[in-house]
C-alpha positions as CSV (number, residue, x, y, z in Angstrom):
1,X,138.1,85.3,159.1
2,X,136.1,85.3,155.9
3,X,132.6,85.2,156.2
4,X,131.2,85.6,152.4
5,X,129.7,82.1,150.7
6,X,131.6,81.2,147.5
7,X,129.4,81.3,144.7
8,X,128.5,77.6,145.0
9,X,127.7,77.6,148.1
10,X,125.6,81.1,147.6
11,X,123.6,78.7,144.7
12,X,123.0,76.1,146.8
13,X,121.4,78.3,149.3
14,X,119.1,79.4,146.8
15,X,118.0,76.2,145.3
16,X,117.4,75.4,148.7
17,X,115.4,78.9,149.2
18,X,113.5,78.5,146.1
19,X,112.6,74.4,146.4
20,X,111.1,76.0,149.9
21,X,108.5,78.7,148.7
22,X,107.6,76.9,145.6
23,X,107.8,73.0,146.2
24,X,106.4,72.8,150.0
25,X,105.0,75.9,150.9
26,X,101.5,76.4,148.3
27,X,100.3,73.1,149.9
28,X,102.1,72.8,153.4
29,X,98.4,74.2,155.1
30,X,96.5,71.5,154.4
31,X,99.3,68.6,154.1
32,X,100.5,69.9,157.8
33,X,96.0,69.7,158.8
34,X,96.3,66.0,157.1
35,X,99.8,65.0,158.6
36,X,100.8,64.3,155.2
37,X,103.9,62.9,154.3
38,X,104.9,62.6,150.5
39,X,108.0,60.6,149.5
40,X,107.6,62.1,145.8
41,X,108.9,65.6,147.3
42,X,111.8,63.4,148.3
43,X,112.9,62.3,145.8
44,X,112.8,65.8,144.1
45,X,115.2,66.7,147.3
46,X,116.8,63.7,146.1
47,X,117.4,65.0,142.5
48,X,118.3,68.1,142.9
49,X,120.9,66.9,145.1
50,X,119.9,68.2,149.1
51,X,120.1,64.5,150.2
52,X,123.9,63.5,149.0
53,X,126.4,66.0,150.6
54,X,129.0,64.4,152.7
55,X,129.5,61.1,150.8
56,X,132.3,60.3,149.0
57,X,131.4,61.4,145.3
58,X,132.4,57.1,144.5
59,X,129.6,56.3,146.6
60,X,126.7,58.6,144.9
61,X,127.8,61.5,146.9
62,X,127.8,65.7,144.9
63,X,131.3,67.0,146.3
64,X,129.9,68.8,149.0
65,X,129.7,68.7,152.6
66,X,128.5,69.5,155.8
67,X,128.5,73.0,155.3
68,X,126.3,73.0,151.9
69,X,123.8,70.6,154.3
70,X,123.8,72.9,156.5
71,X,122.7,76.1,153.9
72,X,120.2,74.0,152.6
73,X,118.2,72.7,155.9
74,X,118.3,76.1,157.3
75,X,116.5,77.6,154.0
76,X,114.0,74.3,154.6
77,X,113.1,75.0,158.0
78,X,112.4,78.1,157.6
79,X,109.7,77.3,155.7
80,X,108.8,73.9,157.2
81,X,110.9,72.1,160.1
82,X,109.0,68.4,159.4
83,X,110.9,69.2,156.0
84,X,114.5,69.2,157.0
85,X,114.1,65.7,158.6
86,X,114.9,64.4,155.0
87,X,118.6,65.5,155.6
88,X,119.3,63.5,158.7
89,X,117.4,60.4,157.9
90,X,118.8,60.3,154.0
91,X,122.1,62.0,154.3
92,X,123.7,62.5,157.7
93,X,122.1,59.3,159.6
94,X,122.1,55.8,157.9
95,X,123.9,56.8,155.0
96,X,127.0,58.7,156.3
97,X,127.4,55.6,158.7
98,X,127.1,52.7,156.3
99,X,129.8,54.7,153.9
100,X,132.1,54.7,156.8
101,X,131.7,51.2,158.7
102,X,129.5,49.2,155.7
103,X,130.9,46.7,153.8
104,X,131.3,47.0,150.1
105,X,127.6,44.5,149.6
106,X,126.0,46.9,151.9
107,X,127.1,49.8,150.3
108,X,126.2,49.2,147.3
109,X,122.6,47.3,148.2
110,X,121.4,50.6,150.5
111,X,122.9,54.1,149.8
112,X,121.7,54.9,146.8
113,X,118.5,54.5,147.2
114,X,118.7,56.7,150.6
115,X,120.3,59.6,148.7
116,X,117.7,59.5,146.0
117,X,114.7,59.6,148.1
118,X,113.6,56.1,146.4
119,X,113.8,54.1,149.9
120,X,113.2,56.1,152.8
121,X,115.8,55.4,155.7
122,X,116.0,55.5,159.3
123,X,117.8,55.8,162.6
124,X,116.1,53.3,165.5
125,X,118.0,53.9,169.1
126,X,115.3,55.1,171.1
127,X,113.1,53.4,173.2
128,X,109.8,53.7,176.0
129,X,112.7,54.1,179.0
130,X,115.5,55.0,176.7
131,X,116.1,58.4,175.2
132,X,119.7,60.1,176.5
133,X,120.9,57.1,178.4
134,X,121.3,55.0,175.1
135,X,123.0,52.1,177.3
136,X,119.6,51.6,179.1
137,X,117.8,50.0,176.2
138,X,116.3,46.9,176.2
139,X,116.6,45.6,172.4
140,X,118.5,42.7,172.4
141,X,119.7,40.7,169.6
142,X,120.6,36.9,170.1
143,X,123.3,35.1,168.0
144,X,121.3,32.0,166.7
145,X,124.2,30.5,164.8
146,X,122.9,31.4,161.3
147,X,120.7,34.5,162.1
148,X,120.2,37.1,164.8
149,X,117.0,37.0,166.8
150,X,115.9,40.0,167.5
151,X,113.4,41.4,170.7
152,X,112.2,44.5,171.4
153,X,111.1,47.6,170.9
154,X,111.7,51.4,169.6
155,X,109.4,54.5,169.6
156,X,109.7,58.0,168.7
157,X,111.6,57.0,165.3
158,X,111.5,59.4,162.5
159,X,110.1,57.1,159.4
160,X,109.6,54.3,161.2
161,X,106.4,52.8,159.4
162,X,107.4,54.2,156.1
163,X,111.0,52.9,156.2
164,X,112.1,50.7,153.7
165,X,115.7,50.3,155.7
166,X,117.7,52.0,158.3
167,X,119.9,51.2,161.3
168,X,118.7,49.8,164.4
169,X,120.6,49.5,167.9
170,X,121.1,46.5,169.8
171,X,122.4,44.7,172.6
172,X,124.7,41.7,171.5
173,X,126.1,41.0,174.8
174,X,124.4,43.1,178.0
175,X,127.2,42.1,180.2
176,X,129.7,44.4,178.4
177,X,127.3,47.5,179.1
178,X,127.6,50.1,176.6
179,X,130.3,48.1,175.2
180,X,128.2,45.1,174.4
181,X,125.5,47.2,172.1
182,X,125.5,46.2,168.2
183,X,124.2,48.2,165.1
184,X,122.1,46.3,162.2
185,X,120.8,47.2,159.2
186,X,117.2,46.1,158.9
187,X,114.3,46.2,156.1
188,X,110.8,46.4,158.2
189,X,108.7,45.9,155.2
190,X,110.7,42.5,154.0
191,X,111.1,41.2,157.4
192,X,108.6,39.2,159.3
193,X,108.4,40.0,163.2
194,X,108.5,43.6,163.0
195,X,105.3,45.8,163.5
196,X,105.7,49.6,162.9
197,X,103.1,51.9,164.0
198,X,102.8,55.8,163.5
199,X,102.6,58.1,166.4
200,X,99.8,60.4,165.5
201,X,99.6,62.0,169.0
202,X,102.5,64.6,168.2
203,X,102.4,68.3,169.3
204,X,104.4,69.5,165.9
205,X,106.3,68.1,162.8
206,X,103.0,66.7,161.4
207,X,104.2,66.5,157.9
208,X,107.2,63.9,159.3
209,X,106.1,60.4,160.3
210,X,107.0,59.2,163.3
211,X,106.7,55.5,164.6
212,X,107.7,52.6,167.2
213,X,108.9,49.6,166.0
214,X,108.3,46.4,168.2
215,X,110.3,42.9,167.4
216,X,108.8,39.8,168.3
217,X,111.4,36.5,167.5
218,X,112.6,38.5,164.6
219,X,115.1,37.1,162.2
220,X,117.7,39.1,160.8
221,X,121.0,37.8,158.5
222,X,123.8,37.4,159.9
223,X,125.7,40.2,156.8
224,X,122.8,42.9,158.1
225,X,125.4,44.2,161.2
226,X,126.9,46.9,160.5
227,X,130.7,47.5,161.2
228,X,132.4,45.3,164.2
229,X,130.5,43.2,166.8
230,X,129.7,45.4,169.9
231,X,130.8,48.3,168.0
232,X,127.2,50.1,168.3
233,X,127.9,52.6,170.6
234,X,130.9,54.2,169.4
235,X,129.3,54.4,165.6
236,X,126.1,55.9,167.2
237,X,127.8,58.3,169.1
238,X,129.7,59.4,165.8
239,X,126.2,59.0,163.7
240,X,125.0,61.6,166.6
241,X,127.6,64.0,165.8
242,X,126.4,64.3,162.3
243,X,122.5,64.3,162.7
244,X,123.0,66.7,165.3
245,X,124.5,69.3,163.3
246,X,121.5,68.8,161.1
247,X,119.2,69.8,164.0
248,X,121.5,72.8,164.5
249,X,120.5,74.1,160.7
250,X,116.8,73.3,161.5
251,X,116.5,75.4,164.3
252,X,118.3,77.9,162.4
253,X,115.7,77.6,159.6
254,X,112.7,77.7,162.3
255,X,114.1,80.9,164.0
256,X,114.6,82.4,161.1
257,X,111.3,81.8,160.0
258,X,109.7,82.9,163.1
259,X,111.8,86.6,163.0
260,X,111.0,87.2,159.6
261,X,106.7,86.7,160.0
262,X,107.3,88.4,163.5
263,X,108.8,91.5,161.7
264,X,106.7,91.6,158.7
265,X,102.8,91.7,161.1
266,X,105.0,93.7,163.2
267,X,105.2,96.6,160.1
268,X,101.7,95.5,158.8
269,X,100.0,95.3,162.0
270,X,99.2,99.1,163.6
271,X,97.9,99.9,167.3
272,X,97.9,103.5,168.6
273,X,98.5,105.2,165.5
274,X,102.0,103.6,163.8
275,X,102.7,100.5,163.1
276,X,103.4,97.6,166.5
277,X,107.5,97.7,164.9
278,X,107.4,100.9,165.7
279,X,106.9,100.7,169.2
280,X,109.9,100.1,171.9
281,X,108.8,96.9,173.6
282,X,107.9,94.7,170.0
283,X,111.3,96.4,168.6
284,X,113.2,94.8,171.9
285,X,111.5,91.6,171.1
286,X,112.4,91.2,167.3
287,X,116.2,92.7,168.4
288,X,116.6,90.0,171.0
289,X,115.5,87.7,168.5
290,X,117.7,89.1,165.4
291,X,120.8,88.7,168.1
292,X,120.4,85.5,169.3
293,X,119.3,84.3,165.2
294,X,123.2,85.8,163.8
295,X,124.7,84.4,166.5
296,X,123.6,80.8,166.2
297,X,124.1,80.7,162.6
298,X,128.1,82.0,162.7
299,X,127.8,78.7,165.6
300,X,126.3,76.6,163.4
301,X,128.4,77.5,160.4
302,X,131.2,77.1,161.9
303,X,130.8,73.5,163.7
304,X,129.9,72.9,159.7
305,X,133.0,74.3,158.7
306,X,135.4,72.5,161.4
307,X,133.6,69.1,160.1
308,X,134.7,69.2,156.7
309,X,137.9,70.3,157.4
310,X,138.0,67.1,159.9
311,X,139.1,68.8,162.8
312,X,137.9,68.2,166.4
313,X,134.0,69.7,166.2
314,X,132.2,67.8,169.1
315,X,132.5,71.0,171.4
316,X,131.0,73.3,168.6
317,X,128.0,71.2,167.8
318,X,127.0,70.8,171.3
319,X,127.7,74.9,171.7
320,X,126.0,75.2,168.3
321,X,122.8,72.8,168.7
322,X,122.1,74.4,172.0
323,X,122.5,78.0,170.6
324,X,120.0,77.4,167.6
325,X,117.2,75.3,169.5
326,X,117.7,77.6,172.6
327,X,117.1,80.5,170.3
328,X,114.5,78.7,168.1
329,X,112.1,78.4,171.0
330,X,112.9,82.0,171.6
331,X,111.9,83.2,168.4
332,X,109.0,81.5,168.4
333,X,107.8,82.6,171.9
334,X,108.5,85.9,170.6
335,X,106.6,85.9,167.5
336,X,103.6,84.0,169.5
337,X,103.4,87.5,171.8
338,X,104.0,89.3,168.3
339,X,101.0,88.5,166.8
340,X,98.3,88.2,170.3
341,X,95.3,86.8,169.6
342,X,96.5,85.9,166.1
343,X,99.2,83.8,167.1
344,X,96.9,81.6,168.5
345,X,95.4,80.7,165.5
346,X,96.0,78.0,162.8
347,X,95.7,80.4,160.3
348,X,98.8,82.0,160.7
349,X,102.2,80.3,160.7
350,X,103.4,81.4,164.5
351,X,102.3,78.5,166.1
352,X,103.7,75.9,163.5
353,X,106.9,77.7,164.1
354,X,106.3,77.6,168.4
355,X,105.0,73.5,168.3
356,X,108.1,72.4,166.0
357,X,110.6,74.4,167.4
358,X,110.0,72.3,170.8
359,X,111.5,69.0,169.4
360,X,114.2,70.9,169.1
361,X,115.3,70.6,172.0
362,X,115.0,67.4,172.6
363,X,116.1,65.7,169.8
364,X,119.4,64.1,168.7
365,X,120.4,65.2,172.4
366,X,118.4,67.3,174.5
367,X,119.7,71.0,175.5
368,X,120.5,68.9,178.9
369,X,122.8,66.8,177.6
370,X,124.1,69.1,175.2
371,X,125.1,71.2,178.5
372,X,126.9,68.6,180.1
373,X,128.9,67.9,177.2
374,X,129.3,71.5,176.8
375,X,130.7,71.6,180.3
376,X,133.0,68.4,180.1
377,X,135.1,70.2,177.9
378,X,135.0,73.5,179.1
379,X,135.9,72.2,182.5
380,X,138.5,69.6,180.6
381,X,137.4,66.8,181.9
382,X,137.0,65.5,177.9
383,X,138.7,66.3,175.3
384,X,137.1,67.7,172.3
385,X,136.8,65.1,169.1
């Protein structure tokens, strides 16, 4: 097996590095006291190209793929993990699904825009009594001859009240269970009958917004679905696929992070005479947490890897996300105990790193799920896709 980046991919990496320590982190202090989200550092990720790997290169897309994606939101992460949302909600979510099941209008009306960080996108499944059960929801669309009436609501939705257009899940027909659920491209700004709040009562990921739509009579054209009538499920099942290997490179990114501030006080910082690194019970700690850090990332790499060479991958990015957040929250536990009293402060980055890495396992399916999926196979009661 050959383990050594090409020299593209090694560039990429470093773009990615360098964007990270001179783009995000001289201001990330006081943008991550003020929540602040800024679009124009978007559209920088935009033009340097971090937001269109994976798309065909006809539809805006830089020859690249998952595992470039990948490289970059891990170098992202480790700086900030609000900051590797930008590759899910621009590149692997809405985009990635529209190229594949879109129609030629759609195509060309919404994915460039995503890619460049000029329209911020979106991903809208989840609900108040929905989160791993995605055939519980409630949202329900009704076919009004020349429109789709939509009712509802969604909550816990990354961009949801700065979104200028993403996907949003449906039921079309609740009879047909899972099978009855359709997917729609909306515009919450344009449309009347959609309010989108923020949700400011978050424990991390300050710098990423985070709303809940609610639809009241909405009106939606009939050319907004996306792909097939009751075809929802299936395409958010794939779309999960995708955004979850993103996760995967953000929990790479935030224990990575978290190791290397761990290891640096641990030299700086001295108790008894030598330096804490020098002492067997903080060197166990940062060991444990070096182990579990290289072995995620040869996971993660290679679920990237099996992607884009379109082989079955479900298995390894379940076995991959559930490495990397498992050993996210590790590594930042770790580092917490590293520092003592000064990982309990907001002047030093250890508890960003502990309050972000717990969304980690929760989102885009929580280490739960990603066990029993894990555990399907394993037991071969699915097969891998």
């Amino acid at each position: 097996m050959f383990f050594e980046l090409t020299e593209e991919q090694a560039l990429v990496q470093e773009t990615a590095r360098r964007f990270a320590e001179e783009d995000i982190l001289p201001t990330l202090e006081e943008e991550e006291k003020n929540h602040e989200f800024r679009q124009d550092r978007v559209e920088r990720m935009g033009e340097l190209g971090f937001l269109s790997c994976v798309l065909p290169e006809e539809l805006g897309g830089n020859g690249m793929g998952f595992l470039e994606s990948v490289l970059m939101a891990e170098q992202i992460a480790e700086v900030s993990a609000s900051w590797r949302l930008p590759f899910n909600m621009q590149n692997l979510g809405a985009p990635l699904s529209v190229a594949r099941w879109g129609t030629d209008e759609q195509k060309e009306k919404y994915i460039s825009g995503w890619i460049e960080g000029k329209k911020m996108g979106f991903f809208a499944m989840t609900e108040s009594n929905t989160g791993s059960d995605v055939a519980s929801m409630k949202t329900h669309a009704i076919d009004k001859g020349d429109h789709w009436e939509l009712n509802g609501s969604k909550m816990w939705i990354t961009n949801a009240h700065v979104g200028d257009a993403g996907l949003l899940y449906a039921y079309t027909d609740r009879e047909k269970g899972n099978k009855g659920i359709s997917c729609f491209i909306i515009e919450p700004k344009k449309t009347e009958g959609i309010t989108a709040k923020p949700i400011e009562t978050k424990l991390g990921l300050h710098c990423s917004p985070t709303g809940e739509f609610v639809f009241e009579g909405t009106k939606i054209p009939k050319e907004a679905m996306l792909g097939e009538l009751n075809g929802g499920f299936k395409m958010c099942m794939w779309q999960l696929g995708n955004t979850r290997i993103g996760c995967a490179a953000g929990a790479l990114g935030v224990a990575g992070g978290a190791l290397k501030h761990a290891i640096q006080y641990a030299n700086e910082r001295t108790q008894f005479g030598k330096s804490i690194s020098k002492h067997q019970m903080v060197q166990a700690q940062i060991a444990e947490m070096t182990v579990e850090h290289e072995a995620a990332r040869m996971l993660v790499y290679k679920a990237a890897w099996l992607k884009d060479q379109g082989k079955p991958n479900q298995f390894e990015t379940s076995v991959a996300k559930l490495a990397a957040s498992e050993a996210a929250v590790h590594a930042a536990n770790e580092a917490m105990k590293i520092f003592g009293s000064f990982g309990f402060s907001t002047e030093y980055p250890a508890e960003r790193y502990y309050r972000d890495a717990k969304s980690l396992q929760v989102v885009e399916g929580t280490s739960n799920i990603q066990k029993m999926i894990i555990s399907g196979m394993a037991c071969g009661h699915t097969d891998n896709r």
